[in-house]
N, C-alpha and C positions, 0 to 999 in steps of 0.2 A: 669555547666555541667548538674544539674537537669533540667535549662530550655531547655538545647538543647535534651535531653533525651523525654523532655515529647512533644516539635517538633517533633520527629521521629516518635512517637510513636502517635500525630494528623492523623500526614503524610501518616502513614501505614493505620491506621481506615478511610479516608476518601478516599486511592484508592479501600477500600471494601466495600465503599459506591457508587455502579457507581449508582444509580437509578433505574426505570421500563428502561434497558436496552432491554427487547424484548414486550414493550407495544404495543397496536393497539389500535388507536384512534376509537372512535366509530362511528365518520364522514367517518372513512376508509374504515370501514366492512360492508357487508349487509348479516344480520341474517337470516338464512335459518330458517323458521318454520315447513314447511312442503315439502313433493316431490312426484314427480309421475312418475314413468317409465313405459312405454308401450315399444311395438315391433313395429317398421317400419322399412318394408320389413326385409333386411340382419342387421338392423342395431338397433340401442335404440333410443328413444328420453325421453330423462331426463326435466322431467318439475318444478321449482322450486317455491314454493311461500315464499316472503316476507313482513313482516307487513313496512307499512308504519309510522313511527315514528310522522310524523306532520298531520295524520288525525286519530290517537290513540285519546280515550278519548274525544270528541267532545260532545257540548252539546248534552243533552240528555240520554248518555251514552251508553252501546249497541256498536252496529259497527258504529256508525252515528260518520262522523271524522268533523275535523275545517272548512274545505272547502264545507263540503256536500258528498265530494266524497266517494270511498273504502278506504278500511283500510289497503288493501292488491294488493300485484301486483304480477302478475305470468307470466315467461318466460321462454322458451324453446332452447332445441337444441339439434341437433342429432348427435349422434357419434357411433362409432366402438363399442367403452366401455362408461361404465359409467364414467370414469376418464375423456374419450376422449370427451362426451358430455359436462364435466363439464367444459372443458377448452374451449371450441368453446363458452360455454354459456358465460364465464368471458370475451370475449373479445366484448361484448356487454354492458356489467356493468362498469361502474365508480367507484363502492366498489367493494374488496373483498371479495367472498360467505366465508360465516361464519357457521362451521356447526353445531357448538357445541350445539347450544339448536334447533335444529328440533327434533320433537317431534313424528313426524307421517310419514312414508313410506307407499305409494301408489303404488302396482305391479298391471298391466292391465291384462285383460284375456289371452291375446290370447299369450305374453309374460312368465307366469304360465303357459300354458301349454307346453310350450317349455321347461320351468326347470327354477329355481328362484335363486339354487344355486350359478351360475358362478357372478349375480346381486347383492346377500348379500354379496360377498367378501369381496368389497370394506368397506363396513359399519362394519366391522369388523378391520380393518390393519389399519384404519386412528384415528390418535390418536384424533381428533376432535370428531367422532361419538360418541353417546352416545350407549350402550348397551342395554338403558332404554327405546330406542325410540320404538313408537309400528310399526307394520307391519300388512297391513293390505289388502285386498284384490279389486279390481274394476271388476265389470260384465262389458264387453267390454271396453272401453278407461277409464287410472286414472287421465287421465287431463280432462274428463269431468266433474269427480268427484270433483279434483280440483277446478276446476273453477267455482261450483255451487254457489248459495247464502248460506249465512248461517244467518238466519234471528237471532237467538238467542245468535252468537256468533260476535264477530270480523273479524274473520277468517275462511275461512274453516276447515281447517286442524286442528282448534282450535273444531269447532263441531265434525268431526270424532273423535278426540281424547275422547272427553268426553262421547260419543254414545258407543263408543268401551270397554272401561275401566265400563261403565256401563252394558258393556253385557254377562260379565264375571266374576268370583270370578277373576281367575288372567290373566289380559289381556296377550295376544300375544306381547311379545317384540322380538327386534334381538336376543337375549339374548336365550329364549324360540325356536323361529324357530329355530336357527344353534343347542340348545342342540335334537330338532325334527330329523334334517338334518345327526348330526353326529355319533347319537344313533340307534343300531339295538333294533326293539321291538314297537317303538312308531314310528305315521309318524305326520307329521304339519297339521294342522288345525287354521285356523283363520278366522273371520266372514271379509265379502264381502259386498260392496256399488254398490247402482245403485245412476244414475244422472235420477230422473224422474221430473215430473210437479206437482204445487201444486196446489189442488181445486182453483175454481174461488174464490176467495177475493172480496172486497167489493168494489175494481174498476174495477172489472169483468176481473182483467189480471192474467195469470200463469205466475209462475218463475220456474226455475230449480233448484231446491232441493236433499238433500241428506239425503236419505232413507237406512237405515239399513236393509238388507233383508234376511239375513241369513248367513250359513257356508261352510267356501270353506276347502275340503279336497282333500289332496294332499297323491300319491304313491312316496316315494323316495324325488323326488326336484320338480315333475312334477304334477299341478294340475289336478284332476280326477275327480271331480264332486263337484257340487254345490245344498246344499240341506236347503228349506227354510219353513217356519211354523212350522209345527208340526214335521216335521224329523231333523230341524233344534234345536228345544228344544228338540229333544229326545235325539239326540248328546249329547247337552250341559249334560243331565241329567247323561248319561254312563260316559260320561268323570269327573264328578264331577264339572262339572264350571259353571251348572246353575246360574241365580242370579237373588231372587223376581220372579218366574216363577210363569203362571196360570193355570186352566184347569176350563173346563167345561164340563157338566156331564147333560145330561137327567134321569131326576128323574122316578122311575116306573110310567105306564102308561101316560106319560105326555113326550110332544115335546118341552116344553121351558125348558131353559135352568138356570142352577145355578153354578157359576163362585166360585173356590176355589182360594185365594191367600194364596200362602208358605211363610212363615215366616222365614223357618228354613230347608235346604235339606244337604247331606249329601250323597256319593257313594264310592261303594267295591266293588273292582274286588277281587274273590275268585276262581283261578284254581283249578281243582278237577283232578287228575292224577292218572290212574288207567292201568296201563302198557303201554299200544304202545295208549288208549285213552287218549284223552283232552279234557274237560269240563269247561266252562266258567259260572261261578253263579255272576251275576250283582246284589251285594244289594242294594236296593234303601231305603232311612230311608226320610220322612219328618214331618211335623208340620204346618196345614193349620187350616184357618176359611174359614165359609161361608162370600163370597164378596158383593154377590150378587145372590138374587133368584128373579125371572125371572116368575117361577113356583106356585103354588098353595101349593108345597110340604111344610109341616112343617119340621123344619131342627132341632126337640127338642130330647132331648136325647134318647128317643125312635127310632126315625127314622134316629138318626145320626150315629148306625153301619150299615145301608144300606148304607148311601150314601158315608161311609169309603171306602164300597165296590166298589160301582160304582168308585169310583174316583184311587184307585189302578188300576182295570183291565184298565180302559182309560188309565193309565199312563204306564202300563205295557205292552201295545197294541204300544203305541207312541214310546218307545224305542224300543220294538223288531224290530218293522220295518224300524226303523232309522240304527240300525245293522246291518241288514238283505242289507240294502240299500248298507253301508260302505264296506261290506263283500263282495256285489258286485263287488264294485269297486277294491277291492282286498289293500282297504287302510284300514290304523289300530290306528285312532285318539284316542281311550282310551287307548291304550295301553298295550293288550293280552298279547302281547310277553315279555313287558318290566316286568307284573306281574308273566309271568310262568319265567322268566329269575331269579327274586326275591327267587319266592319260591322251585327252584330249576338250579340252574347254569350249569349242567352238562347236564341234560337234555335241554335246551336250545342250549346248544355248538351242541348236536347231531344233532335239529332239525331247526337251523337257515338256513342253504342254502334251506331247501324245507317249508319255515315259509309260504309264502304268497300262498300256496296250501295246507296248512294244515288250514288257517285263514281261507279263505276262504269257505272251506265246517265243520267247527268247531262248533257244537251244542252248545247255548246260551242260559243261564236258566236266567229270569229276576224276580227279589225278590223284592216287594213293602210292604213297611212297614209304615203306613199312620196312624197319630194320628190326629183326628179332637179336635182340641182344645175347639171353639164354635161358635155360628152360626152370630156371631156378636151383636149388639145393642138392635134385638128384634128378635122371635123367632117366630113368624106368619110370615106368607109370607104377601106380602105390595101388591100385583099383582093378582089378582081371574079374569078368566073369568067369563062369562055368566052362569051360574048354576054350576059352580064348587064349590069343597067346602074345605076346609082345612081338609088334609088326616094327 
């Protein structure tokens, strides 16, 4: 009786043993790493890259694969929706697209300006997507982007990823854009790729490369403008997501130039409310050395609350008119509303339907609060013209 007991009881344990009942061979699947959707005509075309498993890791190391070849293969196809393209694209494929570790989303221009919402849906409802993946923006076509070289990486989508997450405290993910999307107060912002040429190299030939060039701010779902250099780090500065930022600065009477690198930055929105006004105080807090002088200027403790000064107004000259730019456009990437929402909720409620005509003509006070730490390694300048002298 014991033995046929402890039979039964085999019996029951090993039909709740079925195994990887819903496994997927990895011969079966093909890993999406990165994507790009652009607008053609009435319709999408969804473009997908893949790393290729057998030219991975190849002597040398780098993207150099077994064979010589890429590392990576990207194909396309156009549909209705982005569902609709993804199903036209799999009847092309031998695997199954696998979405779970793409990492990087590529929206095209002209696509963003149409509205970006109805294209993040998808990346949200499918249990495969990650949350984590970043989102990120293309000046004209994202399959040219795509499809660039990436001399430093494997993959493309593998350099955008690590350009992007370096050009921010906290990158852009789906996660960020839809709380951008679904939140009144803030709108989305996320930095933009062009597909340009790289100087002549040493066999006199250009490739097509992929250049970070700045940030794309968006009204609502719909991109509104594109702002790059100095309006494009004055952004980042309002917004708080500088990261390793520089400046340079002309020293009194002197046209060269002497380069501050931040160590350490830091930003506050402070609404000031004072009946039916609103007032916006931007403080700005950081912690720089001298990088490099250029100049004749001594950068010694003496001379180094000047050059504190010169280096605030530039910095404070760079944001106002990065603001001034956003304020234009009637978009709201730091997120005004989201801090007068904070520090008062009622008032808010009363002034949300007429928010983006009060934003707009809204008086911005910007506050720079600049601690030079030292001037670096040696305290003369290394650089003198012709009869100059060390001031």
């Amino acid at each position: 009786m014991k033995r046929f007991g402890r039979a039964v009881i085999c019996s029951l344990v090993c039909l709740c043993l079925t195994g990887c009942w819903d496994r997927r061979e990895v011969n079966d699947i093909a890993i999406v790493s990165a994507m790009a959707v652009d607008k053609a005509g009435d319709k999408i075309r969804l473009a997908i890259q893949f790393p290729l498993a057998g030219q991975l890791g190849g002597p040398g190391g780098g993207g150099g694969g077994t064979s010589g070849g890429k590392s990576w293969y990207v194909d396309s196809a156009i549909g209705v929706t982005m569902k609709d393209a993804s199903d036209r694209l799999q009847k092309s494929l031998s695997r199954q697209q696998y979405y779970a570790h793409r990492r990087v989303i590529i929206l095209g221009e002209a696509l963003a300006r149409d509205g970006i919402a109805p294209h993040v849906d998808i990346t949200l409802r499918s249990s495969q997507n990650r949350m984590t993946s970043l989102l990120v923006l293309a000046k004209g076509s994202a399959v040219d982007v795509l499809n660039a070289d990436a001399s430093l990486e494997q993959q493309p989508g593998e350099m955008i990823r690590e350009l992007t997450i370096n050009s921010m405290k906290n990158p852009r993910t789906i996660k960020h854009v839809m709380e951008g999307l679904l939140n009144d107060g803030v709108d989305v912002s996320t930095p933009y790729y062009i597909s340009d040429k790289t100087d002549i190299g040493a066999k006199g030939e250009k490739k097509q490369r992929i250049t970070l060039e700045g940030m794309a701010v968006f009204r609502d779902d719909k991109l509104v403008g594109l702002l790059k250099g100095e309006q494009a780090q004055g952004l980042l500065w309002a917004m708080n997501q500088v990261r390793r930022p520089s400046l340079s600065v002309a020293p009194p009477d002197s046209k060269r130039l002497i380069t501050i690198q931040f160590t350490e930055t830091s930003g506050q929105l402070k609404p000031e409310i004072k009946g039916d006004s609103i007032r916006m105080r931007v403080i700005l807090r950081a912690i720089g050395h001298v990088f490099e002088n250029q100049s004749s200027y001594n950068a010694n403790l003496d001379n180094m609350a000047v050059l504190t000064g010169l280096v605030g107004e530039k910095l404070k000259g760079e944001v106002e008119d990065s603001i001034r730019t956003v304020q234009g456009y009637g978009s709201d990437p730091c997120g005004f509303g989201d801090a007068i929402f904070r520090k008062d909720p009622s008032l808010w409620k009363k002034i949300k339907s007429d928010w983006r005509q009060i934003y707009s003509n809204m008086e911005v006070e910007v506050e720079t609060h600049i601690n030079m730490e030292h001037s670096g390694v040696i305290l003369e300048p290394a650089t003198r013209g012709e009869g100059e002298t060390i001031k």
